[in-house]
Backbone as a ProteinNet text record, in pm:
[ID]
protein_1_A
[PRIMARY]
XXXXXXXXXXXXXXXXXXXXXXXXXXXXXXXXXXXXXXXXXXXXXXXXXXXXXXXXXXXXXXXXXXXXXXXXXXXXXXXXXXXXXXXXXXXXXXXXXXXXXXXXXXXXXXXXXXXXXXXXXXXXXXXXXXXXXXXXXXXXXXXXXXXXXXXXXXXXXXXXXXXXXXXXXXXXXXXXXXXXXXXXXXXXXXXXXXXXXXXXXXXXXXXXXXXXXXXXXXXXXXXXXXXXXXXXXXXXXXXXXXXXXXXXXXXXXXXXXXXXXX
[TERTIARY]
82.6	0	86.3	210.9	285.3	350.2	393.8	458	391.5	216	148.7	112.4	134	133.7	252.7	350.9	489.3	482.6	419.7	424.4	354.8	248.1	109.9	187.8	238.9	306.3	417.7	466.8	629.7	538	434.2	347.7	384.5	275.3	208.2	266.6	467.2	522.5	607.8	630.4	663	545	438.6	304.4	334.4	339.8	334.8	464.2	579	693.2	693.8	645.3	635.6	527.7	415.5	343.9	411.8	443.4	540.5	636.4	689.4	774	737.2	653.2	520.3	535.7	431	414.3	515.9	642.5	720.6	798.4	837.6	861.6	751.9	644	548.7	542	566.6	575.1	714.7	811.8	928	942.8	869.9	819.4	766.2	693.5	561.3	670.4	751	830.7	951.5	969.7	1076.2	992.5	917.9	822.8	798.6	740.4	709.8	840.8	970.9	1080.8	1124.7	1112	1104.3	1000.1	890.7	785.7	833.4	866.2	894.7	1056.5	1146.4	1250	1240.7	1119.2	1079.4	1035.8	967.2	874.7	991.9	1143	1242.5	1289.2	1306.3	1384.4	1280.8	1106.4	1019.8	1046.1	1067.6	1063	1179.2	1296	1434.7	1484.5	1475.9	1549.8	1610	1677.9	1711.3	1844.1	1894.6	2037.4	2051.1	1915.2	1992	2083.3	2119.3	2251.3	2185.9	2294.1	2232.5	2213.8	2324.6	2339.8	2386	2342	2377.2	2540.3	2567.2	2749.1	2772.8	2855.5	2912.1	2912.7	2911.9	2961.9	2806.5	2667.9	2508.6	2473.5	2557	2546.1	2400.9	2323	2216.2	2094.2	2078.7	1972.4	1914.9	1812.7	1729.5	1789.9	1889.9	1958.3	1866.4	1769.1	1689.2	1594.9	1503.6	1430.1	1447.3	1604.3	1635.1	1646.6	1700	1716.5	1576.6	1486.7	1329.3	1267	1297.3	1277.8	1212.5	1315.4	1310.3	1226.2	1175.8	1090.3	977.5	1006.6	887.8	740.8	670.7	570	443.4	461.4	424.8	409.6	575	604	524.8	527.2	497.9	336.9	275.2	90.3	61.3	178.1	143	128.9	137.2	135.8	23.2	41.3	-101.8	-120.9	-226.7	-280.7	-325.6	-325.7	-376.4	-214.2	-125.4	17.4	-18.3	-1.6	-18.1	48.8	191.9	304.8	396.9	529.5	666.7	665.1	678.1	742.2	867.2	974.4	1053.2	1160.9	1194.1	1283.5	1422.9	1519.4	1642	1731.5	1815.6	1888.1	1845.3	1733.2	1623.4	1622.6	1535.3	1476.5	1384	1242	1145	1150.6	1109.1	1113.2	983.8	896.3	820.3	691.2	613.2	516.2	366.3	325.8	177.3	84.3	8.4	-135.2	-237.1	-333.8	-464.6	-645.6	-711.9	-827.8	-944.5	-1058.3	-1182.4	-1224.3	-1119.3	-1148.8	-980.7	-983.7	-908.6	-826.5	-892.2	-883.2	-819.8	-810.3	-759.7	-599	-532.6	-411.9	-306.9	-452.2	-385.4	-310.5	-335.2	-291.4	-237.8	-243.8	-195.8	-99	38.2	169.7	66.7	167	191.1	146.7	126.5	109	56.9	-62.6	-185	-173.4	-6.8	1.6	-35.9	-89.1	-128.6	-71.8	-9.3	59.7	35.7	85	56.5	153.1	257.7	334.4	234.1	135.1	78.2	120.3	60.3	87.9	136.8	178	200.9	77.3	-35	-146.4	-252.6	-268.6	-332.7	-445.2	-534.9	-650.4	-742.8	-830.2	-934.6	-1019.1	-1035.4	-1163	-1049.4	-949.4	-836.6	-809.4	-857.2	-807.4	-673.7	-584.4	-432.2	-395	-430.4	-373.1	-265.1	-298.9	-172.9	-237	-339.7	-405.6	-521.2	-520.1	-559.8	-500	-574.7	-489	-385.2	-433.7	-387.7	-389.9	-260.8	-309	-238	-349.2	-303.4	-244.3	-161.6	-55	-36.4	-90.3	-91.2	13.7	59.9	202.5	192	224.2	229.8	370.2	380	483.3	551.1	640	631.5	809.4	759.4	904.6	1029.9	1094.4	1207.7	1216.6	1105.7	1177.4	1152.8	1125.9	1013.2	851.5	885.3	751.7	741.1	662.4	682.7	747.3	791.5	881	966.2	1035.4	1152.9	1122.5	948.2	925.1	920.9	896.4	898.3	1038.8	1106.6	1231.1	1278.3	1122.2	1133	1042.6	1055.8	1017.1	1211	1329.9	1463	1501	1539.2	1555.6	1664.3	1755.5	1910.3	1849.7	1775.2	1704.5	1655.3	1553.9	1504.9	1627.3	1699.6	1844.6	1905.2	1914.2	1961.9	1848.3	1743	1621.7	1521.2	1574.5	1415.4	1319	1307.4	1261.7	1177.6	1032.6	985.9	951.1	987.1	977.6	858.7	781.4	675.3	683.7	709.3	666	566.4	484.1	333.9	387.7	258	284.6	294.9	293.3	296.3	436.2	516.1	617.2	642.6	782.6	824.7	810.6	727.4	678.7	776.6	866.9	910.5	874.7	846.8	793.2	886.4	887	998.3	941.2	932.7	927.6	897.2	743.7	766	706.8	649.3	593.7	570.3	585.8	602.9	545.4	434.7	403.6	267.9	231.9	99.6	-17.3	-141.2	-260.9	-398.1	-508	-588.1	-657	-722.5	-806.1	-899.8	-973.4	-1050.8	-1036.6	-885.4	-864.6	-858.8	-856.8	-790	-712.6	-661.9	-545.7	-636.9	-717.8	-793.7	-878.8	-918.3	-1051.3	-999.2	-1132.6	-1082.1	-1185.6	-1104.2	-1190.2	-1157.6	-1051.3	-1029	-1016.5	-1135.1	-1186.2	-1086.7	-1160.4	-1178.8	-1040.2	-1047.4	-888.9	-887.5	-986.1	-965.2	-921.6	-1021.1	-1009.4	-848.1	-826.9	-657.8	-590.6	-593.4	-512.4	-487.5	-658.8	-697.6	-578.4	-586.7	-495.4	-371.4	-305.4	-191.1	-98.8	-221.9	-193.7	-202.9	-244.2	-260.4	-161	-105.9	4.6	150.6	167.4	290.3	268.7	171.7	166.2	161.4	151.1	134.6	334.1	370.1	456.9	569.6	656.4	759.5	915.2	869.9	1000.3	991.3	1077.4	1057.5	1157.5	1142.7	1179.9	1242.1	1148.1	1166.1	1048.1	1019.6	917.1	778.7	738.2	581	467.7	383.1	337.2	255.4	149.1	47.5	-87.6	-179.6	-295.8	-324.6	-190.6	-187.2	-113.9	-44.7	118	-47.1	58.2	-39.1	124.8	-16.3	50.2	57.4	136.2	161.6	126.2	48.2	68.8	63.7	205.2	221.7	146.3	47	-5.6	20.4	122.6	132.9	112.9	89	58.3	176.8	110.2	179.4	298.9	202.2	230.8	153.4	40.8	23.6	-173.4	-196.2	-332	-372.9	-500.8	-586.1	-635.1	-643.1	-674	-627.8	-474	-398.5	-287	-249.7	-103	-9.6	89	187.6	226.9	190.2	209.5	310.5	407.4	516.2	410.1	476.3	404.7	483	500.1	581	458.6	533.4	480.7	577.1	470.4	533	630.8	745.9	840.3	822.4	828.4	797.6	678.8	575.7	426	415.6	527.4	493.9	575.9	587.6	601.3	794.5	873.8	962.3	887.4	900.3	834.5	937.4	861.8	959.1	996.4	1057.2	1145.6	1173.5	1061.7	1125.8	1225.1	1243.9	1383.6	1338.6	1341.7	1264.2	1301.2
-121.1	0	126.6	135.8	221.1	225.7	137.7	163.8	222.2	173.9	219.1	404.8	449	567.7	660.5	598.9	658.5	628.3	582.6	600.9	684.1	708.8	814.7	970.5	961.2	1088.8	1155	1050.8	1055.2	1089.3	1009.5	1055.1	1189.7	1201.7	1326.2	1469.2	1449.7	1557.1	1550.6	1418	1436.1	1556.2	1495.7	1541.8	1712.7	1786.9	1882.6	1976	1904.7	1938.6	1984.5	1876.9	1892.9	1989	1990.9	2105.8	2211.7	2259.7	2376.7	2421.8	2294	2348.9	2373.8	2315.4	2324.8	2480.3	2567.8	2673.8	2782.7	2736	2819.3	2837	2706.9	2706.7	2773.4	2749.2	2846.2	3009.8	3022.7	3155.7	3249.3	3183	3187.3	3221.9	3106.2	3142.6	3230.2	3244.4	3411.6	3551.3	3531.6	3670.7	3677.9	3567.4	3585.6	3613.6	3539.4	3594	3709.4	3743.9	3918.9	3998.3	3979.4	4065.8	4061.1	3942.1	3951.8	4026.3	4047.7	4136.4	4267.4	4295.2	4444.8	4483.9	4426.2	4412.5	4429	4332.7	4337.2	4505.2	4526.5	4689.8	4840.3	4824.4	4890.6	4881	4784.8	4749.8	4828.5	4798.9	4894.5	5040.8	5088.7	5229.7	5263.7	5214.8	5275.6	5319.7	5261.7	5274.9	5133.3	5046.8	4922.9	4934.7	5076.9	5120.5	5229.2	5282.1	5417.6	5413.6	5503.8	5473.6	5511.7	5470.4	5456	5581.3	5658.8	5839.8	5889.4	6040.3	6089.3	6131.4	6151.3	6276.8	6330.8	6376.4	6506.2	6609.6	6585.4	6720.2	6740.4	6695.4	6674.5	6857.2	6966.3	7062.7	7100.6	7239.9	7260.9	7222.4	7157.8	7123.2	6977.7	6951.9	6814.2	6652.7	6627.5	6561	6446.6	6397.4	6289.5	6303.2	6405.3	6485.8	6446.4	6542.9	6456.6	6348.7	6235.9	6139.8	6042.9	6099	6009.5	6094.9	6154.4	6326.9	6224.8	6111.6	6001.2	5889.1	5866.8	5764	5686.7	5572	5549.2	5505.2	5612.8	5577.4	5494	5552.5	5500.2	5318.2	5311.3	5182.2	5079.6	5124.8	5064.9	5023	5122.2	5153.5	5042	5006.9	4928	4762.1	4732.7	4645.3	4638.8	4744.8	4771.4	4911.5	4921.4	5110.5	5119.1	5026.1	5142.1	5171.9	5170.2	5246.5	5399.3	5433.1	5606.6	5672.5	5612.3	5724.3	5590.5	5644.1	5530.6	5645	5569.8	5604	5546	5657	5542.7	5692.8	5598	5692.1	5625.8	5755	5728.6	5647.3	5562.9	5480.5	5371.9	5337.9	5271.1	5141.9	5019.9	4931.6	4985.6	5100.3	5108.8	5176.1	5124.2	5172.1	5075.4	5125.2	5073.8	5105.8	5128.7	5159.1	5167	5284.7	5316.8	5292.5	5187.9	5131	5222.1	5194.7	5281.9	5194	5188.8	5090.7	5165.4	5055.8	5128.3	5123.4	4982.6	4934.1	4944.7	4930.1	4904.8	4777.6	4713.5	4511.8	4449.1	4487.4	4387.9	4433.2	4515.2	4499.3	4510.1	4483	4378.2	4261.2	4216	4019.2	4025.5	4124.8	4100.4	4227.7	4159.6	4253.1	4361	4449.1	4540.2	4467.7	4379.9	4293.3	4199.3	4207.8	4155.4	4008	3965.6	3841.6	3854.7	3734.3	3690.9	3669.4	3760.3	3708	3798.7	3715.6	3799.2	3938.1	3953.1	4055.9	4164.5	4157.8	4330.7	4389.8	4526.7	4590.2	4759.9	4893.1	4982.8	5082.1	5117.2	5173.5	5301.6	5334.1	5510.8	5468.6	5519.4	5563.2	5538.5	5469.4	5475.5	5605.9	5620.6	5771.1	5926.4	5855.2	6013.8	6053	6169.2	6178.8	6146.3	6093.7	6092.2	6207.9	6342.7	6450.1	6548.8	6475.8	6529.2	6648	6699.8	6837.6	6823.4	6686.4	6707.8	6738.3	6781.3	6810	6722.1	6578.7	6481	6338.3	6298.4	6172.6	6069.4	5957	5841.9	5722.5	5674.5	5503.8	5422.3	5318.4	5200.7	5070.6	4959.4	4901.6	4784.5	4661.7	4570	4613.8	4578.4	4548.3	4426.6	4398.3	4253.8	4209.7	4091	4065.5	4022.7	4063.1	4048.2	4216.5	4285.5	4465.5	4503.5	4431.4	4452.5	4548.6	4632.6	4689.6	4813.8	4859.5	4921.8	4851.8	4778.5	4714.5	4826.5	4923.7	4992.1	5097.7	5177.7	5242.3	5272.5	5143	5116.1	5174.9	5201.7	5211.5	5373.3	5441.4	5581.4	5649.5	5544	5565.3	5632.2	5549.7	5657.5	5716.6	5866.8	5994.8	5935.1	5916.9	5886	5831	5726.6	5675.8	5747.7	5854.5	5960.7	6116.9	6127.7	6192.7	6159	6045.2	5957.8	5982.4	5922.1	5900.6	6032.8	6144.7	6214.1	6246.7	6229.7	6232.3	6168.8	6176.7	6021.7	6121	6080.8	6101.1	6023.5	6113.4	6051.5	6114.3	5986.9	6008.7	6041.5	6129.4	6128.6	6209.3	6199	6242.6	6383.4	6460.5	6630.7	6657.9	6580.4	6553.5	6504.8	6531.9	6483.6	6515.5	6490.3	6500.5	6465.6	6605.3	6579.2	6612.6	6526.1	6490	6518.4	6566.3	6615	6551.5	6400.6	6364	6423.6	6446.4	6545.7	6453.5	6326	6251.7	6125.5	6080.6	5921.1	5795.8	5758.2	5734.8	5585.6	5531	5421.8	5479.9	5470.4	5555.6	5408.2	5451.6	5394.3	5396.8	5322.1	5352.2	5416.7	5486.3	5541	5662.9	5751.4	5869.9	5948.5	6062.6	6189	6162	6080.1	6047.3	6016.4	5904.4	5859.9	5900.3	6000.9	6106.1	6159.9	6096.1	6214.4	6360.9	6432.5	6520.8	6647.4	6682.7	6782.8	6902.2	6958.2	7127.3	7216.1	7277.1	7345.8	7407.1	7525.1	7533.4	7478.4	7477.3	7425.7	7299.2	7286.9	7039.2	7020.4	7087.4	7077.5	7093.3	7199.7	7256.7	7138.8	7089.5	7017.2	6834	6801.6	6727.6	6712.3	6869.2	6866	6842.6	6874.1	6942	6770.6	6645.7	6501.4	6466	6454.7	6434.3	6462.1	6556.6	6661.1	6574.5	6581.7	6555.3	6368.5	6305.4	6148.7	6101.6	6169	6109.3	6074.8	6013.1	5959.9	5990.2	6111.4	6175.2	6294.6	6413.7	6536.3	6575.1	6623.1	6648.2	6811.8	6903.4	7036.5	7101.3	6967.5	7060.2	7077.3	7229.4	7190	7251.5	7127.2	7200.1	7290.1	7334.8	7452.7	7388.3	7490	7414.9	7434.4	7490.4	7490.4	7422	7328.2	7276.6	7107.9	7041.9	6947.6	6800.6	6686.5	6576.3	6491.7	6403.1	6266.6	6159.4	6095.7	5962.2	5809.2	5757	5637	5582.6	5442.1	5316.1	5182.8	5191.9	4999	4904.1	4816.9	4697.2	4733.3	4695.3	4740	4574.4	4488.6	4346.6	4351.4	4412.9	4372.2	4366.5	4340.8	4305.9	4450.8	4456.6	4531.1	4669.3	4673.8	4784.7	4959.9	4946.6	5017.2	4958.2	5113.3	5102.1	5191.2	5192.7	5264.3	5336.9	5484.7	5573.1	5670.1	5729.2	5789.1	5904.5	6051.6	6179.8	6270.4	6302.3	6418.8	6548.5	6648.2	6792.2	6819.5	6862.8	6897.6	6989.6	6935.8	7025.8	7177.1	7276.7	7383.5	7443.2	7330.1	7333.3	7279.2	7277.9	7267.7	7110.5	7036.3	6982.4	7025.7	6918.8	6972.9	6901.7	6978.4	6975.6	6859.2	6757.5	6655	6658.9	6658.4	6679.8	6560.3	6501.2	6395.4	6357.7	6269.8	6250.4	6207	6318.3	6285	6153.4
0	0	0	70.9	78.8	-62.1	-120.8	-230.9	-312.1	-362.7	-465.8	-389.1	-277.6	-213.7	-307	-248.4	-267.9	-448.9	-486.9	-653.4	-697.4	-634.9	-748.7	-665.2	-542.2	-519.2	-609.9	-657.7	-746	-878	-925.5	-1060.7	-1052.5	-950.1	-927.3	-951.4	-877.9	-859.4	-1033.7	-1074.5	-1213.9	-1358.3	-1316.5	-1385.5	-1372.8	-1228.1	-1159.5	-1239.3	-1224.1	-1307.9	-1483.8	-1482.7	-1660.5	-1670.6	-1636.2	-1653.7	-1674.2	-1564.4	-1503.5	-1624.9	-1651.4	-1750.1	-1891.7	-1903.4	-2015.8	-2074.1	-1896.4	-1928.3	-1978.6	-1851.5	-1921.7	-2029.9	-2083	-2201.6	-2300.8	-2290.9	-2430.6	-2368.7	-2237.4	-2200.1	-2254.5	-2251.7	-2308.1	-2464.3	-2567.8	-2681	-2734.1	-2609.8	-2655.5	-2663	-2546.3	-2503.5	-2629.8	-2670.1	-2831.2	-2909.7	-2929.7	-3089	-3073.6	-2951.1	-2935.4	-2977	-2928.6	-2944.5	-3089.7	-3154.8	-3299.9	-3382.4	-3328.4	-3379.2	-3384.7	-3270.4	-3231.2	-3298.6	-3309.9	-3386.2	-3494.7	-3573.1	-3760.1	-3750.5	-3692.9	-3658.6	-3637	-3558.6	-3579.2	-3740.3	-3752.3	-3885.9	-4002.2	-4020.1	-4087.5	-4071.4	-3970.4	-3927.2	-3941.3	-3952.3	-3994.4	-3880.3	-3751.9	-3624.9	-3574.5	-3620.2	-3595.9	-3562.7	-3562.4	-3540.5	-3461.2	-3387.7	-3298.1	-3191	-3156.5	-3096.8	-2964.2	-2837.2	-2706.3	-2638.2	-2718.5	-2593.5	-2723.7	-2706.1	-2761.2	-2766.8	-2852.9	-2872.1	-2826.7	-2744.9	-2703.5	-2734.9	-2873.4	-2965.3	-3048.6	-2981.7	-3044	-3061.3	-2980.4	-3026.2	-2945	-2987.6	-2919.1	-2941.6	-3119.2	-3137.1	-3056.4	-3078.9	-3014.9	-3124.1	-3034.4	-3111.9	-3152	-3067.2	-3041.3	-3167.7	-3091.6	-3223.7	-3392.5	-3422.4	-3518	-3604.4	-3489.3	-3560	-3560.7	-3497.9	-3482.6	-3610.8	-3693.1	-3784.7	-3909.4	-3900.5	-4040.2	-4014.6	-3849.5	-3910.4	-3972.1	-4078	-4151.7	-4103.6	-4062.3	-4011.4	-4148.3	-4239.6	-4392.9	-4424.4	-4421	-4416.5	-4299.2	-4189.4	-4104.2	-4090.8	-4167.8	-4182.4	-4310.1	-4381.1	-4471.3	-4452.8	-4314.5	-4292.4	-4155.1	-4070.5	-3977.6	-4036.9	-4046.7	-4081.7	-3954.1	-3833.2	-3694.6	-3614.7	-3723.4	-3629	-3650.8	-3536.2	-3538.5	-3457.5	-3459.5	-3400.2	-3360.8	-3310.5	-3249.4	-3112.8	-2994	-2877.5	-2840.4	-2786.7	-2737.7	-2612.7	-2558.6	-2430.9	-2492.2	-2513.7	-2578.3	-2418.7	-2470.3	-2415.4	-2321.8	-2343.1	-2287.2	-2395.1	-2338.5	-2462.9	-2556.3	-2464.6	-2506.1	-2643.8	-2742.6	-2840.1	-2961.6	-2932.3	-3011	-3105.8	-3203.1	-3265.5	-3172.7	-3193.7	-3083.4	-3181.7	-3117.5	-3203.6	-3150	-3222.4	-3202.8	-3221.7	-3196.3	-3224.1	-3182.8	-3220.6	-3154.7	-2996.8	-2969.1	-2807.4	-2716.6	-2646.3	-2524.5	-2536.4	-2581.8	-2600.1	-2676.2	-2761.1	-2871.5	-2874.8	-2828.9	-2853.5	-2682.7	-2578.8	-2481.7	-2496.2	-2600	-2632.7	-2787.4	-2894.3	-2993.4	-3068.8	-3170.4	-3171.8	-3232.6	-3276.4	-3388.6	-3504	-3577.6	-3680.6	-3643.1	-3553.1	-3553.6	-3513.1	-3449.3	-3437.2	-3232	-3220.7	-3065.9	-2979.4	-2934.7	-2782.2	-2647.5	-2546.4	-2425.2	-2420.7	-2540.3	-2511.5	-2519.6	-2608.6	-2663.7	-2725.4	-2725.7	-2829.9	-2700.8	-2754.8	-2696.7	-2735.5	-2644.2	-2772	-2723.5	-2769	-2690.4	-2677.3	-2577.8	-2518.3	-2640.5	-2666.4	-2769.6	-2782.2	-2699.9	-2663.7	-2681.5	-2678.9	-2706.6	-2839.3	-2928	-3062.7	-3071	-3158.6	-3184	-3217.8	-3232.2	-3286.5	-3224	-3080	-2935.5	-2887.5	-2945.6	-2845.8	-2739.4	-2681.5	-2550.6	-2427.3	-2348.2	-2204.8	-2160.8	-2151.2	-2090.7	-2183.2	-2261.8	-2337.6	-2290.9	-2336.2	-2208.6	-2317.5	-2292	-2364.8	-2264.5	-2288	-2227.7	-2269.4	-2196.3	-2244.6	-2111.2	-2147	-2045.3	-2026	-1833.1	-1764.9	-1818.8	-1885.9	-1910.5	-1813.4	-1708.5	-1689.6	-1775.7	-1868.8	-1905	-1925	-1887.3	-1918.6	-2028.5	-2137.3	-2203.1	-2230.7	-2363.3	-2321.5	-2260.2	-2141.6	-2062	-1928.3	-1881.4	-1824.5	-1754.9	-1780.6	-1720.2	-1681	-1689.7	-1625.2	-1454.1	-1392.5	-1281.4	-1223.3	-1290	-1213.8	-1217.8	-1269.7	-1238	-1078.1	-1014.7	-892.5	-824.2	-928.2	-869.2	-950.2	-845.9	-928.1	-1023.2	-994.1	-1096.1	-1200.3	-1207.9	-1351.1	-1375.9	-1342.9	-1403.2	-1473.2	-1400.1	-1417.4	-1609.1	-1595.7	-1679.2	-1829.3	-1819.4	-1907.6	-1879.1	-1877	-1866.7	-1926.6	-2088.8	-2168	-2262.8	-2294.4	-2385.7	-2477.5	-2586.1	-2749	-2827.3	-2860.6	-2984	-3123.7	-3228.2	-3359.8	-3446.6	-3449.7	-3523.1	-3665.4	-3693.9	-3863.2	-3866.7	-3751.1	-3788.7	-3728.4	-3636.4	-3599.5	-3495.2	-3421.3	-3333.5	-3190.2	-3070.4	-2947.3	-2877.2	-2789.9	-2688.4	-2535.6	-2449.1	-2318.2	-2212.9	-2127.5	-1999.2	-1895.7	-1813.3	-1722.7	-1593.2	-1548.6	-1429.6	-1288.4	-1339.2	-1222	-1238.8	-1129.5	-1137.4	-1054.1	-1023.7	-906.5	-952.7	-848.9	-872.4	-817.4	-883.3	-864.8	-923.4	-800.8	-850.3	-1005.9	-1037	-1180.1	-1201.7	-1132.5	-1103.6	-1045.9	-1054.7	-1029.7	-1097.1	-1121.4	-1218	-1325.6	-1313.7	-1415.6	-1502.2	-1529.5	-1595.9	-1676.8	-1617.8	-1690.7	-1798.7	-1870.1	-2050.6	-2069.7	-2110.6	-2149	-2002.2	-1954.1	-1843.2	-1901.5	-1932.7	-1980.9	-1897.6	-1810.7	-1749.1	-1653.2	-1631.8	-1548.6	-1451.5	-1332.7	-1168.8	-1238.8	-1281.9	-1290.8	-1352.4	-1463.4	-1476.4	-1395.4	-1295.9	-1188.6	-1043.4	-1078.3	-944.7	-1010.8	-1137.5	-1196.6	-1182.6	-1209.6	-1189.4	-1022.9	-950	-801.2	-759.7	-821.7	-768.5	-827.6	-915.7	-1009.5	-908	-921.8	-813.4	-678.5	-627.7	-476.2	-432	-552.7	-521.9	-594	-689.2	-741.4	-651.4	-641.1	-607.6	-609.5	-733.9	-721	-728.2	-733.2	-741.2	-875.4	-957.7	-1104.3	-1057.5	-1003.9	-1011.9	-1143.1	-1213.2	-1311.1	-1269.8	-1297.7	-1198.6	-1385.9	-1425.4	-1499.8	-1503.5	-1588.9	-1585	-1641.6	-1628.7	-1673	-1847.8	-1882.5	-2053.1	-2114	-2047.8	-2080.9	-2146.2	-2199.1	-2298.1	-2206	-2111.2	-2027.4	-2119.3	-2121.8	-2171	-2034.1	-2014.6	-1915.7	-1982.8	-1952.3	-1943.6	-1853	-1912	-1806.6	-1827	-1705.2	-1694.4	-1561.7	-1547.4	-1442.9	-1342.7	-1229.5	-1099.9	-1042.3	-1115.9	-1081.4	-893.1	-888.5	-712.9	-763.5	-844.8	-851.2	-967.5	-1007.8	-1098.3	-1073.2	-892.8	-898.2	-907.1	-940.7	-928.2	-1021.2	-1132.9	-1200	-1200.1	-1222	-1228.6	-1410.1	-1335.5	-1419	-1402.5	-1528.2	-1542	-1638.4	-1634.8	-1679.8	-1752.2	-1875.9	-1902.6	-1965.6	-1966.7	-2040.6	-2144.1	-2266.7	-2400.1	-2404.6	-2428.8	-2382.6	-2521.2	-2479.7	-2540.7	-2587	-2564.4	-2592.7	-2742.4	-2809.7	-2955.5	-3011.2	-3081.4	-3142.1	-3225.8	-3250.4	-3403.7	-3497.5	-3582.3	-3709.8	-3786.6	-3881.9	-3907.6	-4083.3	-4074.9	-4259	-4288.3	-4361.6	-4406.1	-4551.8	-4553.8	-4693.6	-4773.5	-4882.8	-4984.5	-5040.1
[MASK]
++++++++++++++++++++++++++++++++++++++++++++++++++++++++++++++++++++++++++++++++++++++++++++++++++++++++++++++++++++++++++++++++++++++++++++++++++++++++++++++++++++++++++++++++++++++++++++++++++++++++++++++++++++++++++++++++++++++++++++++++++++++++++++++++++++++

């Protein structure tokens, strides 16, 4: 009796094992195919080579700016037409194509190119025009553990990483969006952050004044109720009801204008 015991236990923990490894092996699969997605998607857009920091000698213009000046957002529409801009924070991984849809949903679980995985996609607010002139526009991005994704935001809870990276850069078709990092912090779903459509001066003011006062770090930048927010949203990894969001303001209010090659 003991033996047939001591056997279905030994099954049992073999069965238990292989599972296990089951998952992670196809979990493993998912997180390459995804990085090959997003890789094919640099290589479309003509950034499969930027460099990590800028030059020394980058001079006064927006060196970043620049070199994001060329990318093929065209190319990239010819294969999804809902790409509608590249984000990426220079010397960072993040660097990837911003989807757009009618829902929230569908590019939780599937790439840039419409293929299925748990990586996702990087993708704006459905209910937010893409044109960048709202108060507050919101991009969403799984945490994914290998850092991946939005993955490395989390680690703007320290100033020195923020020191380092202060900047997130967007590609759209009228040009190039640069973002100045002013807050950093985890907030329920159901707060301020969230709300579309912040008219009015108090409610901006009352926005900015939750923003400043919850974040985690202190930047020195305090915005205004005219300055135009960027908020990053990603998974906290501690349950649903709360994520962790990173914030910049348009740096200059305006846009560089992008020249492309003929």
């Amino acid at each position: 009796m003991k033996k047939k015991i001591r056997l279905l236990i030994t099954i049992s923990l073999v069965l238990t094992f292989a599972v296990s490894a089951a998952v992670i092996g196809i979990k493993q699969l998912d997180y390459r195919s995804g990085t090959e997605d997003y890789f094919d998607a640099q290589l479309v857009a003509g950034l499969a080579t930027m460099p990590d920091k800028a030059p020394e000698n980058a001079g006064e213009t927006d060196y970043w700016a620049e070199i994001l000046a060329d990318t093929d957002l065209d190319s990239l529409r010819t294969i999804n037409e809902e790409v509608i801009g590249w984000i990426t924070i220079p010397g960072t991984e993040l660097s990837y194509p911003i989807l757009q849809t009618e829902d929230n949903k569908y590019y939780l679980n599937h790439t840039w190119n419409n293929d299925l995985s748990s990586v996702g996609s990087i993708f704006m607010e459905c209910q937010i025009s893409p044109n960048m002139r709202s108060f507050n526009t919101i991009i969403y991005g799984h945490k994914m553990r290998n850092g991946s994704m939005f993955g490395n935001l989390l680690n703007y809870d320290n100033l020195d990483y923020w020191q380092e990276h202060p900047s997130i850069y967007l590609v759209m078709d009228d040009g190039v969006y640069r973002y100045d990092i002013f807050a950093a912090y985890e907030v329920g779903i159901r707060e301020i952050v969230y709300r579309i459509n912040i008219n009015s001066e108090k409610r901006r003011s009352d926005f900015i004044q939750f923003c400043l006062e919850n974040s985690e770090i202190d930047t020195g930048i305090t915005p205004t109720f005219v300055d135009r927010v960027l908020t990053l949203s990603t998974c906290t990894g501690r349950g649903h009801s709360t994520r962790w969001v990173v914030q910049g303001i348009l740096h200059n209010g305006e846009p560089f204008l992008r020249q492309k090659t003929p």
